[in-house]
Structure formats: structure tokens, C-alpha cells
N, C-alpha and C positions, 0 to 999 in steps of 0.2 A: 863705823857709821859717822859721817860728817855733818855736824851741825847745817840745818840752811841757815842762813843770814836772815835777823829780822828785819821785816818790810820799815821804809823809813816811815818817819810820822810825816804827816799830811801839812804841808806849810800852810800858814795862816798867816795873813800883812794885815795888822787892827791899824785902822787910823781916825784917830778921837784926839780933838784939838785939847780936849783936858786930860793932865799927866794922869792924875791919880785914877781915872778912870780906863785910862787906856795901858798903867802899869797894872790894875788890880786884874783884868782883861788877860795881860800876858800873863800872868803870874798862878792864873785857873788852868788857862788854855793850853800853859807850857806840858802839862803835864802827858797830853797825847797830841800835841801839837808843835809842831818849831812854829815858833812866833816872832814876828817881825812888828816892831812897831814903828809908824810914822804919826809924827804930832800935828802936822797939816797937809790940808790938800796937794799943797806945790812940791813937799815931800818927800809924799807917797807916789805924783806924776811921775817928780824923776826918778825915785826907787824903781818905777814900772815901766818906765822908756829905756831901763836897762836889765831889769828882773824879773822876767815875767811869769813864772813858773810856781804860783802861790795857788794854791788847792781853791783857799777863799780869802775872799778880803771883804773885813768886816768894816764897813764905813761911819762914819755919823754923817746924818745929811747935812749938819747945817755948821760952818766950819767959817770965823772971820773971812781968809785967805783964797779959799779954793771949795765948794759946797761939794759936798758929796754927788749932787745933782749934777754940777759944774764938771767934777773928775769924771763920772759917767760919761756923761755927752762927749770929754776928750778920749775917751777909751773905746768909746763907742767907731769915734772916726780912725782912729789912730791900731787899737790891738781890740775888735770886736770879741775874739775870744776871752780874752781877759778881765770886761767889761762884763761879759757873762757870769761872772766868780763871782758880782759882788753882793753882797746883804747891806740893809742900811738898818743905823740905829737911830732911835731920837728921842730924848726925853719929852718931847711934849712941844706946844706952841707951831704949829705946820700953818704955813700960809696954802692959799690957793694952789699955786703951782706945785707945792712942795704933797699934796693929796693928790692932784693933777699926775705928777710924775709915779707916786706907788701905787695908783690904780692902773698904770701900766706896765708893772713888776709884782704882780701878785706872788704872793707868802715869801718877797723875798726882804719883810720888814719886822726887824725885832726890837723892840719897844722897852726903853731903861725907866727903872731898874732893872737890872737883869736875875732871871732866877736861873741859877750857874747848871741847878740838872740840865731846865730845862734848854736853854743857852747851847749846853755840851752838846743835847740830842738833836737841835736845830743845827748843829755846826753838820752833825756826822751825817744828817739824811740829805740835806744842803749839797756836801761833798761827793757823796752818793749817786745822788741825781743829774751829777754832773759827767759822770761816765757812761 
């Protein structure tokens, strides 16, 4: 009797303009996830103008270089399906636009700090829901 091959783990692209947040991120996530991390918007673009193949990608909306909102809307025109994958985070401070925009992506906003159970059970229903 022949082992089957275990399923691989679900790719994951975090992209959080602060290191420590986006290593401690990989560092939960690696464990049932391959995790990819990019530090800014411009990136994670060109990561995904030639990698498109990430289960989910975990964003922060509000990023010096390139807004999570910003990356959207280019994902949006450019790979619609992949723009589909994404979850946004944000510690706090949302301007108008930035409420404006997750009221039109419901439950797809996870709010830092993160509580890593609940984080992991948001990743996997997330992933889930996408198939």
C-alpha cells in the first residue's frame, strides 16, 4: 500500500509595510501555510504580475508607497481573480474612503491586533469560501 502524497499547504502573500508585524505574521502562518511576504504595495504588485497563484493575501490598507486600496483597484483591472483573495488589515485611523471601500468587501476586514486562533480560523474559512 502506497502512501498518497500530502495536499500542499495553501499559499499565503502578507503584505504589511512594518517588518515586525509582517515577520511575526509569517512566522504563525508558516505553520499550515507557505507564506510569502512582501513589505510594500509596489512589491507585492510585481510579486503578483508574475505569481499569481496565492490561496490569500493578507493586506494592510494603508501602506506609504502603494494603499492596499490602491493594490486592489490595480488587481481589480489587471488579474480580477486574484484581487478576489484579498483580506485587508488595519490598526485603526480609516479615513472616509478607506470605510467607503470595506463597506463594499464585507467580512473581508481583520482588524490588528490580531488574535492568532482567531486570525488562523479567518484565514482557513476565507480560503474555503473561495472554492
Amino acid at each position: 500500500m502506497t502512501a498518497q502524497p500530502s495536499p500542499s499547504k495553501p499559499r499565503i502573500l502578507v503584505i504589511d509595510d512594518e517588518p515586525l508585524i509582517a515577520d511575526a505574521l509569517r512566522r504563525v502562518l508558516r505553520r499550515k501555510h507557505d507564506v510569502t511576504v512582501a513589505n510594500t504595495g509596489t512589491e507585492a504588485a510585481q510579486l503578483l504580475d508574475t505569481q499569481q497563484s496565492f490561496d490569500a493575501i493578507i493586506c494592510d490598507m494603508f501602506m506609504p508607497d502603494m494603499s492596499g486600496m490602491e493594490l486592489h483597484e490595480r488587481l481589480s483591472q489587471s488579474a480580477p481573480e486574484v484581487a478576489r483573495r484579498m483580506l485587508f488589515t488595519s490598526g485603526g485611523a480609516y479615513t472616509e474612503q478607506a470605510q467607503q471601500f470595506l463597506n463594499t468587501m464585507p467580512d473581508r476586514f481583520i482588524q490588528k491586533p490580531f488574535d492568532i486562533l482567531k486570525l488562523s480560523k479567518r484565514i482557513a474559512e476565507f480560503i474555503e469560501s473561495l472554492k
